[in-house]
C-alpha positions in Angstrom: 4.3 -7.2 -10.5 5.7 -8.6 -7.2 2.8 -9.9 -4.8 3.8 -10.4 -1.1 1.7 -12.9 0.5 0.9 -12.7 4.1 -0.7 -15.8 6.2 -0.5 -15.8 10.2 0.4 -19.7 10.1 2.7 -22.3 8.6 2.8 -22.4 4.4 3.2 -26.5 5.1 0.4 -27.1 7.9 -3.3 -26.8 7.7 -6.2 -26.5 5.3 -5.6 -22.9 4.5 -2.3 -23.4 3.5 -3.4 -26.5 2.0 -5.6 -24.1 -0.4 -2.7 -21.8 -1.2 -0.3 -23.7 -2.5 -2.6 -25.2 -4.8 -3.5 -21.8 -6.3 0.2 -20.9 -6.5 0.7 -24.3 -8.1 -1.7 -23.1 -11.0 -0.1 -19.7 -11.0 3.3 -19.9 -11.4 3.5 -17.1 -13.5 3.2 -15.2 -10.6 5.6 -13.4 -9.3 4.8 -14.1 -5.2 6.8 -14.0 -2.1 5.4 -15.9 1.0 5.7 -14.2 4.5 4.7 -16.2 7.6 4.3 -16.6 10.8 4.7 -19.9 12.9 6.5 -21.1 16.3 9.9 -22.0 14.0 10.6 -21.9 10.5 9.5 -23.8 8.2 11.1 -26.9 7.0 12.8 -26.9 3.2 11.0 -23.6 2.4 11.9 -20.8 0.0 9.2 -18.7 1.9 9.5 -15.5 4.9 9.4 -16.7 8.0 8.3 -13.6 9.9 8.8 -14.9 13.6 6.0 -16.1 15.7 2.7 -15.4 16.5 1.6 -12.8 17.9 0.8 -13.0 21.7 -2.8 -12.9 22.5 -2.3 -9.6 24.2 -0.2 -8.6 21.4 -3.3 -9.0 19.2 -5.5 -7.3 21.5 -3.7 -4.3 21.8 -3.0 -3.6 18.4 -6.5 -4.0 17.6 -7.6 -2.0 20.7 -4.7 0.6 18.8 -6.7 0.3 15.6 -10.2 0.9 17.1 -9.8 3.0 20.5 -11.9 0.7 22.6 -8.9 0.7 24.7 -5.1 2.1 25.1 -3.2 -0.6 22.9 -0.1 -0.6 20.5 0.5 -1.5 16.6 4.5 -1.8 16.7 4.7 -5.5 16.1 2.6 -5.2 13.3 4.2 -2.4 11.7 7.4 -4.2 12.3 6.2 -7.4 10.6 4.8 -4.6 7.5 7.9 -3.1 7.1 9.7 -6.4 6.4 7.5 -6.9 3.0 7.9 -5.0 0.6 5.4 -5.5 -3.0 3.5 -4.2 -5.5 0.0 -5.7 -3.9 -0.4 -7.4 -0.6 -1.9 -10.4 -0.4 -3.5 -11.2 3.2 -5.1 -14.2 4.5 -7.7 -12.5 7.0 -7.3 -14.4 9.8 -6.0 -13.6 13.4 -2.9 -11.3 12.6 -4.0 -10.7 8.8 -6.5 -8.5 10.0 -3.9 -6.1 11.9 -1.6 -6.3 8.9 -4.3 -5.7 6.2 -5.4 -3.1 8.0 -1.8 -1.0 8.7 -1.4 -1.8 5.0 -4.4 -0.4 3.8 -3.6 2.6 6.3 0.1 3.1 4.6 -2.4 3.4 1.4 -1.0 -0.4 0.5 -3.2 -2.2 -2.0 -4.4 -5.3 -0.4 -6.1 -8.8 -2.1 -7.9 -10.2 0.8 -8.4 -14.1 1.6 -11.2 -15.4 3.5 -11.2 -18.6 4.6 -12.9 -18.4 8.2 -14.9 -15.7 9.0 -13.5 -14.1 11.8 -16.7 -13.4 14.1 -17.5 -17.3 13.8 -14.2 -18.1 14.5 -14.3 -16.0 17.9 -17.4 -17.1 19.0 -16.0 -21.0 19.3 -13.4 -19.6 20.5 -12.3 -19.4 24.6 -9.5 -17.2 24.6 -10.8 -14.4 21.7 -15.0 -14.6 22.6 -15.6 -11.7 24.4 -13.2 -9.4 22.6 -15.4 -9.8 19.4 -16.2 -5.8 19.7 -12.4 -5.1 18.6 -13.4 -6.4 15.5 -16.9 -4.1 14.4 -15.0 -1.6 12.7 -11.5 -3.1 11.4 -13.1 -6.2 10.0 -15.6 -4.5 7.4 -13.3 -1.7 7.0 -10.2 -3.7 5.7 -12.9 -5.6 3.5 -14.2 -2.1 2.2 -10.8 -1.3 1.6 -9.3 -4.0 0.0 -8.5 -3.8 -4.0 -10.4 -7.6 -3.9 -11.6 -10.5 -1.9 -11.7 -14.4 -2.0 -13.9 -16.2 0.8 -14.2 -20.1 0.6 -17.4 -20.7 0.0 -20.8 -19.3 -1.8 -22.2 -18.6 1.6 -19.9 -16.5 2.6 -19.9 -14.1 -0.6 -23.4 -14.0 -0.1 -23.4 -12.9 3.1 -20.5 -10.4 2.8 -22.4 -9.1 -0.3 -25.6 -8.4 2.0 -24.4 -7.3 5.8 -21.1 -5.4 4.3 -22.1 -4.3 0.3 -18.6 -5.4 -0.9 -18.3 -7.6 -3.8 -16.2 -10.5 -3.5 -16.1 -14.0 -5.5 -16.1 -17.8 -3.9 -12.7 -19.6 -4.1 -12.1 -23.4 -2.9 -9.3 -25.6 -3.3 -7.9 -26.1 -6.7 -7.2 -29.9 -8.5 -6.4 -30.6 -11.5 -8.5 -34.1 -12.1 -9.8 -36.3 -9.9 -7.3 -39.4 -9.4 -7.8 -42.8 -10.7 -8.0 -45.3 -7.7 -8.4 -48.8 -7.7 -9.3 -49.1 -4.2 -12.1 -50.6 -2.9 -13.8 -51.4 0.8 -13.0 -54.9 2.7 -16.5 -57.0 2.8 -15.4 -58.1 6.1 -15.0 -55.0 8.1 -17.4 -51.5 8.2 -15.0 -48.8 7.0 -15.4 -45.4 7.9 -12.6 -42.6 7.1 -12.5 -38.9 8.9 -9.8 -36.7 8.2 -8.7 -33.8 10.4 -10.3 -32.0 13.4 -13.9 -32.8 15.1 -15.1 -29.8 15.9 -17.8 -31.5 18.8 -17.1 -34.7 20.2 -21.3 -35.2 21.0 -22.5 -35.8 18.1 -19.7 -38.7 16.8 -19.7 -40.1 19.9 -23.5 -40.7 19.0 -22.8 -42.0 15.4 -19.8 -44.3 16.9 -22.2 -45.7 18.6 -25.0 -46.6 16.3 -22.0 -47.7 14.1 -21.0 -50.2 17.1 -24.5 -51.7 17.1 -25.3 -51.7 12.6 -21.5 -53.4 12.1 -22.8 -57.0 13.9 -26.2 -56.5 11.8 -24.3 -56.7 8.9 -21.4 -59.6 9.9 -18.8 -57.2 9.7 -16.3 -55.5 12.1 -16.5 -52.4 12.2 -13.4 -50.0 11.4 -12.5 -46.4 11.7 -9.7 -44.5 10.2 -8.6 -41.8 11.3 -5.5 -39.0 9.6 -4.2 -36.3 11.1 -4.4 -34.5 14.7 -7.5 -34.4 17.0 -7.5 -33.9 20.5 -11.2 -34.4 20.4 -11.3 -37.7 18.5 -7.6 -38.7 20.7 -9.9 -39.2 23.9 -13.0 -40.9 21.8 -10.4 -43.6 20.5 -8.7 -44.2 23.4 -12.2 -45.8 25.0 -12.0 -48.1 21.3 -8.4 -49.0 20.4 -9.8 -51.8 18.7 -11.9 -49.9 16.3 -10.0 -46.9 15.5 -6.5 -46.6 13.4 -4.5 -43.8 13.8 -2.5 -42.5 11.0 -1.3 -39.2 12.2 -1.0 -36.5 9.9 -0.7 -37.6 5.7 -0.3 -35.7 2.9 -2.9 -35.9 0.2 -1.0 -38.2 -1.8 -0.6 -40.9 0.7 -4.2 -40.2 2.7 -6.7 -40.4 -0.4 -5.5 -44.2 -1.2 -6.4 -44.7 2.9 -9.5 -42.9 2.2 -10.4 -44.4 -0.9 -10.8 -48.5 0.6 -13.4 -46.9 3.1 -17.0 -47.9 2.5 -17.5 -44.1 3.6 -16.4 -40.7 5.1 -17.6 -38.8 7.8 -17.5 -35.0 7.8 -19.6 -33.0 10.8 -20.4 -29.7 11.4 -22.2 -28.9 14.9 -25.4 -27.7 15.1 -26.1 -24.7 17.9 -25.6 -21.0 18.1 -22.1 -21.2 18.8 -21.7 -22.7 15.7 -24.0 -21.3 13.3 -22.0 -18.3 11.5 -19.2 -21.1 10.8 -21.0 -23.7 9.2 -23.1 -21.4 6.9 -19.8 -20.0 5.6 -16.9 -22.2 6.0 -16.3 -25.2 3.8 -14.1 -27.9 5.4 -11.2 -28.6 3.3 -11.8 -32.3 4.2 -14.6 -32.0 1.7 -12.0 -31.7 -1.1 -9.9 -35.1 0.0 -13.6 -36.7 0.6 -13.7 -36.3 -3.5 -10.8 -37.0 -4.5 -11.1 -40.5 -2.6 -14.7 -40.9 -4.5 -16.2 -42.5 -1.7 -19.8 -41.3 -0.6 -19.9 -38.7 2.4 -21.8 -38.8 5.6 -22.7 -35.4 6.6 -23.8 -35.1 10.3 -24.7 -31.7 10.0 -27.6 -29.3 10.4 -29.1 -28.4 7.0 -28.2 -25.0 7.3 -24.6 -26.1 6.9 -22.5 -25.6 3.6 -21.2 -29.1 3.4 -25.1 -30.1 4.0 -25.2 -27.7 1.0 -22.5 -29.4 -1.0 -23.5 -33.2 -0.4 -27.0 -32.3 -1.2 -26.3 -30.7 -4.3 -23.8 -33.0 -5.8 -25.6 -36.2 -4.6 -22.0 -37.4 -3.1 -23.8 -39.1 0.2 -26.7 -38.2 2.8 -27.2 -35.5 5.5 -27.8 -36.7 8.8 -29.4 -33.7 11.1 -30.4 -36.6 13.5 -28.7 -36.8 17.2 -30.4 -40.0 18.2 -28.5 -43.2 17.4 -31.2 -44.9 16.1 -32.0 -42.6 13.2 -28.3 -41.8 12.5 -28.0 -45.7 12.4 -31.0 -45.2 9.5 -29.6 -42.6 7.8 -26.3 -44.9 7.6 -28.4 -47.7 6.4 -29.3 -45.5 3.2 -26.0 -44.3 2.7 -24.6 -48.1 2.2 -27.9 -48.9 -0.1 -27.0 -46.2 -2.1 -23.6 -45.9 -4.1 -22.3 -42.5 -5.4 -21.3 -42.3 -9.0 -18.3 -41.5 -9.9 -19.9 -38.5 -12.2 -21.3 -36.8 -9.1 -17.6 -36.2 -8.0 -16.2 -35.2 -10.8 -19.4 -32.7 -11.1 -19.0 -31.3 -7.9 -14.8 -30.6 -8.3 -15.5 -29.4 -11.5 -18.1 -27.0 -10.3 -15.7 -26.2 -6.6 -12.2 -27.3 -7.6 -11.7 -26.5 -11.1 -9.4 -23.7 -13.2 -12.3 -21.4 -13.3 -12.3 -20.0 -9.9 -8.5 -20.1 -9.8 -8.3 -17.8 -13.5 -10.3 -15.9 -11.7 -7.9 -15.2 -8.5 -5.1 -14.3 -11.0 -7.0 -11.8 -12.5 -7.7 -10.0 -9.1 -4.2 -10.7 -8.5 -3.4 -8.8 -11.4 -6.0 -6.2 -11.2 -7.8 -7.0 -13.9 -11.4 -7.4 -14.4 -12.3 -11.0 -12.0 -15.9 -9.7 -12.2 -17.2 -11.3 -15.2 -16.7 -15.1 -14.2 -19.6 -17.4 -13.5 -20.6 -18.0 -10.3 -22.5 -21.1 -8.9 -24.8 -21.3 -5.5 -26.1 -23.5 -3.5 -29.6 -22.1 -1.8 
């Protein structure tokens, strides 16, 4: 069966692409084509590079097409259809692969859906897309009505696509193999902190940067943050604190978990707030899967509402701060360093999130076979 798989975004950048390639690594059995879009081609790829994006009034009026709020057009996305051609469709549905899941699904295509943001919170942070969140009432939960199957990334956002839009769908994370075997440790003399990827609010770090600044001299040590990959949030933060922060730009996994690994922690935040709060009950940051694979306990500066308050909590990998007063974040630090994280806990927690079980059970959607019988876990 030939799959044709469709993501509005680079196969080599990002989390969600991140999260793809290490299902297709598991499933090479399968028989998939990639299609893309992006600025330019990818570099040394053997996948479809469809042409870029689509414009932001391009989007808008295909989805104003699809929906009759207002006059619109769906000829770049037909266009971009008619260049696949597959068996089943696979779609990320995100930006564009909402359009195209829902021409395919209207050409009576059948269509495996990926979730890895939902789209609602995703418009809501967003500038550009917030007030055009009406365009997507009826395409969203029709394509998900639609589809032949669905993957989101976490528990909470199966159960809440299971409640507010009755369709069944299963929880599917990154996929490793093992954890890795690391003989790094932390430097005595310094206070290591690792983040990875983008800060979603500046407040809030800017507030634990600071209780860091005053806990390091407390202890004799210098304190030390490293940072990998792009953030224009964190860019200005770390311009005000050369001294403290090293930049490593963007890393693959291979070469960022050793960095990760010598830290005597990791931060990961989610932002408290309206604005915020569809996202960090569903999402999972993808951070959270290089955070175990470095084995080093997580700081979680997140409301407890949050799925990576969810996941720490759970797995025992570190402590959730909900505090945004520098003195009790520098507490809730003070606990985290008292308190190592066995290596066990990982290993639980990738076993439970990361392992072949939920990936088995993405071929045998892929496939069309029965993906309903695999055990699920939660996190209440």
């Amino acid at each position: 069966m030939r799959i044709a798989l469709f993501t509005p975004f680079s196969p080599e950048l990002g989390g969600g692409s991140a999260q793809l390639r290490s299902h297709l690594h598991y499933l090479p059995e399968l028989d998939v084509r990639w299609y893309y879009l992006a600025n330019q081609p990818a570099a040394n790829s053997q996948c479809k590079w469809l042409g870029p994006q689509l414009t932001t009034t391009e989007l808008l009026s295909d989805l104003s097409a699809r929906t009759g709020f207002l006059p619109g057009s769906k000829s770049r996305i037909r266009n971009l259809v008619e260049q696949m051609d597959a068996d089943l469709y696979w779609v990320v549905g995100h930006y564009e692969g909402i359009s195209a899941a829902a021409e395919l699904i209207a050409q009576g295509k059948r269509v495996h859906l990926t979730i890895h943001d939902d789209p609602f919170g995703t418009w809501t942070r967003s500038q550009r897309y917030r007030m055009f969140r009406p365009l997507l009432r009826n395409t969203f939960p029709a394509i998900l009505r639609a589809a032949q199957s669905i993957d989101v990334t976490s528990w909470g956002m199966r159960n809440l696509y299971r409640q507010k839009y009755g369709v069944q769908c299963f929880a599917l994370y990154l996929y490793i193999a093992a954890l890795p075997q690391s003989s790094a440790s932390p430097d005595p003399r310094y206070l290591t902190i690792g983040h990875i990827g983008t800060l979603y609010d500046p407040l809030p770090f800017l507030r634990f940067v600071s209780a860091c600044k005053k806990l390091a001299p407390e202890q004799n040590r210098t304190l030390r943050i490293i940072r990998i990959g792009a953030s224009p949030e964190m860019d200005a933060i770390a311009a005000q604190d050369r001294e403290i922060f090293a930049s490593y730009g963007d890393l693959n996994e291979e070469n960022a978990i050793p960095l990760l690994a010598a830290c005597d922690f990791l931060y990961a935040m989610y932002p408290a707030g309206g604005k915020y709060q569809l996202f960090r009950r569903t999402s999972l940051p993808i951070k959270v899967s290089t955070y175990m694979q470095a084995q080093r306990p997580i700081f979680a500066h997140t409301p407890a509402d949050s799925t990576l308050a969810c996941v720490v909590t759970k797995y025992k990998l570190g402590v959730v701060c909900v505090a945004g007063i520098e003195n009790d974040i520098a507490g809730d630090i003070r606990t985290l360093l008292q308190h190592p994280v066995p290596r066990e806990n990982f290993a639980r927690a990738a076993s439970d999130l990361m392992g072949s079980a939920q990936v088995q059970q993405l071929g045998a959607a892929l496939r069309g076979l029965d993906w309903r019988h695999f055990p699920e876990s939660d996190c209440p």
